[in-house]
N, C-alpha and C positions, 0 to 999 in steps of 0.2 A: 167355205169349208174345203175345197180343194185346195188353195195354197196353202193352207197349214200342212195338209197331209203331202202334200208333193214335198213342201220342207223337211216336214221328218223323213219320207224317205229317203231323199240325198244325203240325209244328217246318218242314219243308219248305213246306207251305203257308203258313203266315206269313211265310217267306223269299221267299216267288212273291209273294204279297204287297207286300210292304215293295218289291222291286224295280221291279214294274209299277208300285208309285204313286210311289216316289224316281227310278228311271232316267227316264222323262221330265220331273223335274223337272229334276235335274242336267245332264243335256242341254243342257236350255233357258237355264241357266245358261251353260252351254258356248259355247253354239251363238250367244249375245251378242255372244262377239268372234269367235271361231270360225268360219268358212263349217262348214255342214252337210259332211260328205264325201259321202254320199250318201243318199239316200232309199227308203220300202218301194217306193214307184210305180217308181221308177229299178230295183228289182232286179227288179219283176214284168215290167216289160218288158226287160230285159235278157234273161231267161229265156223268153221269147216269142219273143227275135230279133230284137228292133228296134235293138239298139246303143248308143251312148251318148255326144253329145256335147254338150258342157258344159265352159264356161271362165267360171269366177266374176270376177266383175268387183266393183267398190265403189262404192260409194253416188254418187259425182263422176264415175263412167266410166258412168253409166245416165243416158242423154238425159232433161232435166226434160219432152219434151215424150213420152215412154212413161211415165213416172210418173202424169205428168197424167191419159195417155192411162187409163192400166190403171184408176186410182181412176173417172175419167170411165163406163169400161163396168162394172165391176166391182164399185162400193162408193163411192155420192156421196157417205156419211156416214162415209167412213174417218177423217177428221180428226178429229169430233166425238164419234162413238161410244166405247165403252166396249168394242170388240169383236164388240159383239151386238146387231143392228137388231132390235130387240124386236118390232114389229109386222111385220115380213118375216116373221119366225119361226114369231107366232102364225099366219100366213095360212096358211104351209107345213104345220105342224102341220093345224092347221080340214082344208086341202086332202086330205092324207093319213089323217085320221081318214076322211074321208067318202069316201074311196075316189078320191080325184081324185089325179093329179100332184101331187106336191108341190115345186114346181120354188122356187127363189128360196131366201130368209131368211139365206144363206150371206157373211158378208162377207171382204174380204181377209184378217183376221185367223184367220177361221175356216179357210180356207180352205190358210193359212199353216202352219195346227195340224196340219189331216187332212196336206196334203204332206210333212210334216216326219217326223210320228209313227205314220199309219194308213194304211189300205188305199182304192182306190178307188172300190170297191161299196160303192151308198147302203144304209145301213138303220138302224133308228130306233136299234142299238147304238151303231154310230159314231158317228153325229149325240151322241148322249148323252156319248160318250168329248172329243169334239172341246169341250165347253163347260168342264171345269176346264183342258182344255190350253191353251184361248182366252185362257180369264183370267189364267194365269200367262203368258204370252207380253204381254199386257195390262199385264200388271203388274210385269215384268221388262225389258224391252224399249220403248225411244222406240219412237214410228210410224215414223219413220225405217229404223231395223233392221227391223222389221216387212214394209216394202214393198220394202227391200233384197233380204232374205231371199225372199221370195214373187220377186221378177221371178229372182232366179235358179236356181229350183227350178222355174217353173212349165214344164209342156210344152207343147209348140212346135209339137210335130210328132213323127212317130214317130223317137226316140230322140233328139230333140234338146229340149235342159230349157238355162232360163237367156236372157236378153236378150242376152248375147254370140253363143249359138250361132244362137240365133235372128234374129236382125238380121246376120249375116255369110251364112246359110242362105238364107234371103229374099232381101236386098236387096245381100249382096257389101260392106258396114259394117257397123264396129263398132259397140257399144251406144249410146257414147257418141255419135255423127253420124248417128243418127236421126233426119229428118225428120216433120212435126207429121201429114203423111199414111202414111209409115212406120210411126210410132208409131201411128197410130188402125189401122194395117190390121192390124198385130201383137195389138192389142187386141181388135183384132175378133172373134180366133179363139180366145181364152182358152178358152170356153164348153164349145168342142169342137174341139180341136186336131187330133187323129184325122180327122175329118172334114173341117175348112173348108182353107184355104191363105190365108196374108196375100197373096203373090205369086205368077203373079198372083190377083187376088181373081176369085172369082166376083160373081155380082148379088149374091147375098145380104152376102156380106162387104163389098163397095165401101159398100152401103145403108147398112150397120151402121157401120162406117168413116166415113160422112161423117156420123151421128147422133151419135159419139165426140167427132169434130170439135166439132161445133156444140154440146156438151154441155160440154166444157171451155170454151169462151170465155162459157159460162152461170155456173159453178159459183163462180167470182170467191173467195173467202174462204175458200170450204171446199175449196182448194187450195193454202192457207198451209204445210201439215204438211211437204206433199212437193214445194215449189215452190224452197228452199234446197240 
């Protein structure tokens, strides 16, 4: 009786298996032309009670100057990288080893990965999970889709995810009639949507806000990706 049943469970474990590493690839395949339908963060706070609103837009209906804006706060090497700021990473890594915050090393891509596929709580598992999901999104997907996907998944605000919801929530317009101060105050609050407000901003958001600003009209060529 026991080798049958030690059989079947390596036969089930291998099928847990094969799942957890194939279903987020095929996904990701999917998810190419496909909007996301929803995500794990969209259902943890659903279940929380914060609600859900969210209206997918496309790559031409997202203001070039919130695209600007988002790589501007969020990842100035989004164009160039490979997915993964190498020396961000090692700092976070160092940071965390030695008992400090390990804040940073996170780029859009990465960040694309965990909202798509993971959970919101940092720990050094997810961090680990988020780097093969990086590199097939990397390597599947233009930058284009990449920051597609990210502006309409990210959150906004409690229960609102996405550049539509967010830019109608805020500012009373669509994604697409974002203004270049709109866009930076939107961007402002990526970090901590929960806590900040694009509109109106507080000091710290306006500060951040007009650093976005002046940091786009700096970044010149490494704003090629997502400037079409």
């Amino acid at each position: 009786m026991i080798r049958p049943f030690s059989s079947k469970v390596r036969r089930w474990a291998l099928w847990a298996l094969l799942i957890v590493v194939f279903a987020p690839l095929a996904l990701t395949v999917i998810y190419r032309f496909v909007p996301p339908p929803i995500t794990p963060l969209m259902v943890i706070r659903l279940i929380e009670g914060q609600g859900l609103k969210r209206d997918w837009v496309s790559w031409d209906e997202i203001s070039p100057h919130l695209r600007r804006a988002a790589v501007a706060a969020e990842d100035n090497l989004f164009c160039e990288h490979d997915g993964f700021d190498w020396s961000s990473l090692e700092s976070a890594v160092k940071a965390y080893a030695e008992g400090r915050r390990a804040g940073g090393g996170s780029t859009i891509s990465m960040q694309t990965a965990k909202n798509l596929f993971l959970w919101p709580k940092r720990s050094v598992f997810r961090k680990a999970l988020e780097l093969p999901l990086t590199t097939s999104l990397e390597v599947l997907w233009p930058k284009q889709r990449i920051l597609e996907v990210y502006l309409n998944i990210a959150e906004w605000g409690p229960g609102v995810y996405g550049a539509e919801a967010a830019a109608r929530a805020s500012f009373g317009v669509g994604a697409k009639d974002l203004s270049l101060r709109q866009a930076s105050q939107l961007a402002a609050v990526l970090p901590s949507p929960l806590k900040w407000r694009a509109h109106p901003p507080g000091d710290y958001v306006a500060g951040r806000a007009a650093t976005i600003r002046k940091r786009v009209g700096q970044l010149g060529p490494l704003l090629d990706c997502v400037a079409g």
